[in-house]
N, C-alpha and C positions, 0 to 999 in steps of 0.2 A: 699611508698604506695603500696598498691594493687590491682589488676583488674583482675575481668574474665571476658572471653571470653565467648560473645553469641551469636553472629551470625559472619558470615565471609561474605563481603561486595567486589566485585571486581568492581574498580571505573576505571574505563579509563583512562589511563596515570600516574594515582598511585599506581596502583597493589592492593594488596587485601588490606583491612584493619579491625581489631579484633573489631567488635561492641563488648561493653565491658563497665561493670559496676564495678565501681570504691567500693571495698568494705572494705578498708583500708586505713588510711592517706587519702594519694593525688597525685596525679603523675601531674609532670610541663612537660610540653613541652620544649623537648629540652635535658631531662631528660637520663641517661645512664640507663636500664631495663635490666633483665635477664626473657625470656621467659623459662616459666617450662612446662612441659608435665608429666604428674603423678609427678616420683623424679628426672627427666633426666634433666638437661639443655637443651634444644633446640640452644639458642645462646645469646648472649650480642649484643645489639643493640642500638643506641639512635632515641629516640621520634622524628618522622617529623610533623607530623601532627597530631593535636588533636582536634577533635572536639565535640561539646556538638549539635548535629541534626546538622543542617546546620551552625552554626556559629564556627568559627575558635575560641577556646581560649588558654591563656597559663595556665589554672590549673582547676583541677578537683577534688572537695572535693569528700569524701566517701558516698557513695548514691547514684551517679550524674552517670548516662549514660554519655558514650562516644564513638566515633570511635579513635582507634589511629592507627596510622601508623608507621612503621620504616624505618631509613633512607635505610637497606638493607634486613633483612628477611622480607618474608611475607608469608609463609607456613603455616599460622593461621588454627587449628581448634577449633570449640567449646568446653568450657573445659581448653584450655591452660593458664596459669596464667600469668599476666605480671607484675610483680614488680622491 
């Protein structure tokens, strides 16, 4: 799946996380992701947290808002794509 980035969200104790709408497939929590930036790799990272507004889920169809988090980058901007 695929997701862009539309807001960047700094939560306390989580560090940032890419508010981001899911515009392809589906991303599962838990999930191994390559953040892109225009053509660049940014990094390979796997899925910590995913959530749909406040509740915690494991998957997010194409359509569905979501916040995700990584277990180690978080250098999010608007724009960057995570698949």
């Amino acid at each position: 799946g695929q997701a862009v980035g539309q807001e960047v969200f700094n939560i306390g104790g989580l560090g940032n996380i890419a508010g981001s709408r899911c515009t392809d497939g589906f991303i599962k929590k838990g999930s191994n992701v390559r953040v892109m930036r225009g053509d660049k790799i940014l990094t390979e990272d796997k899925i910590r947290t995913l959530r749909n507004f406040k509740a915690e889920v494991d998957k997010i169809e194409g359509g569905d808002e979501c916040g995700v988090g990584l277990a180690i980058f978080e250098d999010f901007e608007v724009g960057d794509i995570i698949e």
